[in-house]
N, C-alpha and C positions, 0 to 999 in steps of 0.2 A: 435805696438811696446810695449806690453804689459810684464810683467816678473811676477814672480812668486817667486822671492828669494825676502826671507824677511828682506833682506838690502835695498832690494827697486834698482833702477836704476838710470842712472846717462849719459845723451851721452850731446856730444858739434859738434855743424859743424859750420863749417866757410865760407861764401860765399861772395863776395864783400864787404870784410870788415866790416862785422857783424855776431857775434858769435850769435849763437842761443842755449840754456841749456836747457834742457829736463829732468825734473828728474819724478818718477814716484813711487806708489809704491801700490800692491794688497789694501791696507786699506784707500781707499779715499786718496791716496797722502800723508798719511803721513811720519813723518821723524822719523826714528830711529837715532840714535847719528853717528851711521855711515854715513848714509847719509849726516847728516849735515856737518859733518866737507870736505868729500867730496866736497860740494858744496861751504864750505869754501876755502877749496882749488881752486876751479876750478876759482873763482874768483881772488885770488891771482897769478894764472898762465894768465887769462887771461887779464890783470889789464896791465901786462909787456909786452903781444904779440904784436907785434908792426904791424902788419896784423890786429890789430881786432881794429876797431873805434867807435863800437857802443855794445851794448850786450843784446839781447831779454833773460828776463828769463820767460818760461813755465811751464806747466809740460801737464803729459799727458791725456787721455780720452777728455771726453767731458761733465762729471761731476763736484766735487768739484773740485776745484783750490788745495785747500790742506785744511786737516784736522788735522794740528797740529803738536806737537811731538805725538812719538809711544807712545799709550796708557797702552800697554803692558809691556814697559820698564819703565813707571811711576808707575806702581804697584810694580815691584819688586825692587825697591828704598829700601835698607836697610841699608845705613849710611846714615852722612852728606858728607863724599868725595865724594859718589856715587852722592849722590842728586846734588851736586854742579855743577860735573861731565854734567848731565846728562843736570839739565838747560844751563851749559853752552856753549852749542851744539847752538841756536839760537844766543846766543852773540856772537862767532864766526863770525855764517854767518853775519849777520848786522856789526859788522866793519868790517870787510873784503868787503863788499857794498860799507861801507860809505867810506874808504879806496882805493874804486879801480880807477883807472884812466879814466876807460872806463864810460858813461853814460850808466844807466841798465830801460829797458821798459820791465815794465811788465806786462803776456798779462795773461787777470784775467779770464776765461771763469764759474767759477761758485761758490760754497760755500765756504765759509771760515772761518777757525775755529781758535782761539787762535795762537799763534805762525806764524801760516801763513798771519795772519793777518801782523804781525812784519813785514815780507817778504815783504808785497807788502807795506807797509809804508817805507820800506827803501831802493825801488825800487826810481830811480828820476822821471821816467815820467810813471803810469799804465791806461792803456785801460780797458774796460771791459765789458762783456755783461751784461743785464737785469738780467741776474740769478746770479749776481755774488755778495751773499750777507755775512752779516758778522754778528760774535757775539765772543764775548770774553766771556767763562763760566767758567774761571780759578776759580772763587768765591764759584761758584757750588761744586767744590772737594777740596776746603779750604786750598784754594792758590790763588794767584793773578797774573794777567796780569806784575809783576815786570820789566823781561828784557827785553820784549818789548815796554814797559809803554814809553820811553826816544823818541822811533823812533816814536812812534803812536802821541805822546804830539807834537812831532816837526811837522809832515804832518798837523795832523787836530788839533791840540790844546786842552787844558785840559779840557775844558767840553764835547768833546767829548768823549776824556778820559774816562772821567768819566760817560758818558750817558753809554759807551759798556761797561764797567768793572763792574758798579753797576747793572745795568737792565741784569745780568748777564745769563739769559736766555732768551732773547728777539735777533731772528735776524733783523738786521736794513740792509733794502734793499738796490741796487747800487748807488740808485739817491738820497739817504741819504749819503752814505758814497763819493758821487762827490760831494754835494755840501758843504763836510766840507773838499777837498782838497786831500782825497784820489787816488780819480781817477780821470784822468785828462779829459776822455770821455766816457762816455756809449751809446753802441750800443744794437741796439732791436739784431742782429745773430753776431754769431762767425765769420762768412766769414766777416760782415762788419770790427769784429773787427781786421781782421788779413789783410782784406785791408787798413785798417789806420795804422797797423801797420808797412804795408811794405813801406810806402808811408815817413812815417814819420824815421823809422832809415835810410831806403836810402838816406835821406837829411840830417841826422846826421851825418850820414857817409861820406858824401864829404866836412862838415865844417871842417874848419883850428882846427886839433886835441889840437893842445896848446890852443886855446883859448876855447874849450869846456871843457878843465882841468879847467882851470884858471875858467869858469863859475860853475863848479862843486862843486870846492872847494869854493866857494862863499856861493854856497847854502848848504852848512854843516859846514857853520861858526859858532865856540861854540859849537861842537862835539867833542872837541879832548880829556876831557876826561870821554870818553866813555867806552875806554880800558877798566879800574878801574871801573867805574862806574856800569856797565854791569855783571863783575866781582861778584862785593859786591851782586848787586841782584840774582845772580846766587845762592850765599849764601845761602841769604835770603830762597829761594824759597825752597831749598835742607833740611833747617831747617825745611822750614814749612811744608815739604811733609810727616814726620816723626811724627808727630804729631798727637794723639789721634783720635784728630777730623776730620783730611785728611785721615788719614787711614778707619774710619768709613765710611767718604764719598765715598772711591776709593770702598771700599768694596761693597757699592752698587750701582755705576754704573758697577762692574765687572757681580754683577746677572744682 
């Protein structure tokens, strides 16, 4: 189910009351701003289906899990509206996450880069295999982990925070990022991991759906203002991208 448009892709199916998201896209999975809000949407649509009790989010190959936002479209960042604009494409999707009524399991199959990191932080329950490792290197191109910084703080807490944000070109591998609360299981293959995962929303899916809100909203207590919050770093980010010294850096990871 591969594509070739560089909006990337985007499918939903629905089968005994679990939605399964699939997004995908030619550059390691990452997200162009289209995409993102896409995905913000689809969450928003399926947050109110009253068919959907549970919701796996993926993406596709058998590679990284996701490589970020589009690296392409961070280069040609030429205001502050743009830049704003442009981080705020993550912010979206994570409150609209942390916003949806449904529980979201995310199924982690391999690297992960900035941004997508955010993703699977503000996933409530993710799987994941052996290869499925992570680094945040916003620091590298003279920016920072900001709007994701809130979601990653609340799963694994701020010295992890700060282990991935500072050690900014270091990846730290799955059974690091499980035992600080990321993930909630790691598997040596994908087949095990998509066995526990069928095992596990199936039974999500036949709990009393009120009472897995009501546990939901439990566990994202002191998120609400995130809106704003997410917002301002958005800002931030969009400020910082414009900047002598980010542009020098963007300029050469571009060669």
């Amino acid at each position: 189910m591969g594509t070739d448009r560089l909006d990337g892709s985007l499918y939903t199916k629905i089968e005994n009351n679990i939605a399964t998201i699939e997004f995908g896209h030619p550059a390691s999975n990452s997200f162009p701003t289209v995409l993102l809000n896409r995905l913000a949407h689809e969450f928003e649509k399926l947050s109110e289906n009253k068919n959907v009790h549970v919701i796996i989010l993926k993406s596709e190959g058998k590679k990284a899990f996701c490589a970020g936002a589009s690296f392409d479209e961070l280069v040609a960042i030429s205001s502050e509206a743009e830049g704003k604009r442009f981080f705020s494409g993550f912010a979206k999707v994570i409150n609209s996450m942390r916003l949806c009524k449904k529980l979201i399991v995310g199924r982690i199959q391999g690297k992960t880069v900035g941004g997508g990191v955010g993703l699977i932080a503000a996933c409530d329950y993710a799987i994941a295999t052996e290869a499925a490792a992570i680094k945040l290197s916003e620091l590298t191109i003279g920016i920072g982990p900001f709007v994701i910084a809130p979601a990653i703080e609340r799963k694994m807490g701020i010295a992890a925070l700060a282990e991935l944000s500072l050690a900014a070109t270091e990846w730290k591998n799955a059974y690091w990022a499980k035992e600080r609360g990321l993930y909630a299981k790691v598997f040596e293959s994908l087949t095990d991991v998509d066995e526990e995962i069928d095992i596990l929303t199936n039974k999500l899916a036949a709990y009393n759906p009120q009472a897995v809100l009501a546990m939901k909203k439990i566990m994202w207590q002191g998120t609400d203002h995130w809106e704003s919050l997410l917002e301002e770093r958005a800002e931030t980010s969009g400020r910082l991208v414009l900047s002598p010294e980010t542009k020098k850096a963007l300029e050469k990871f571009k060669k």
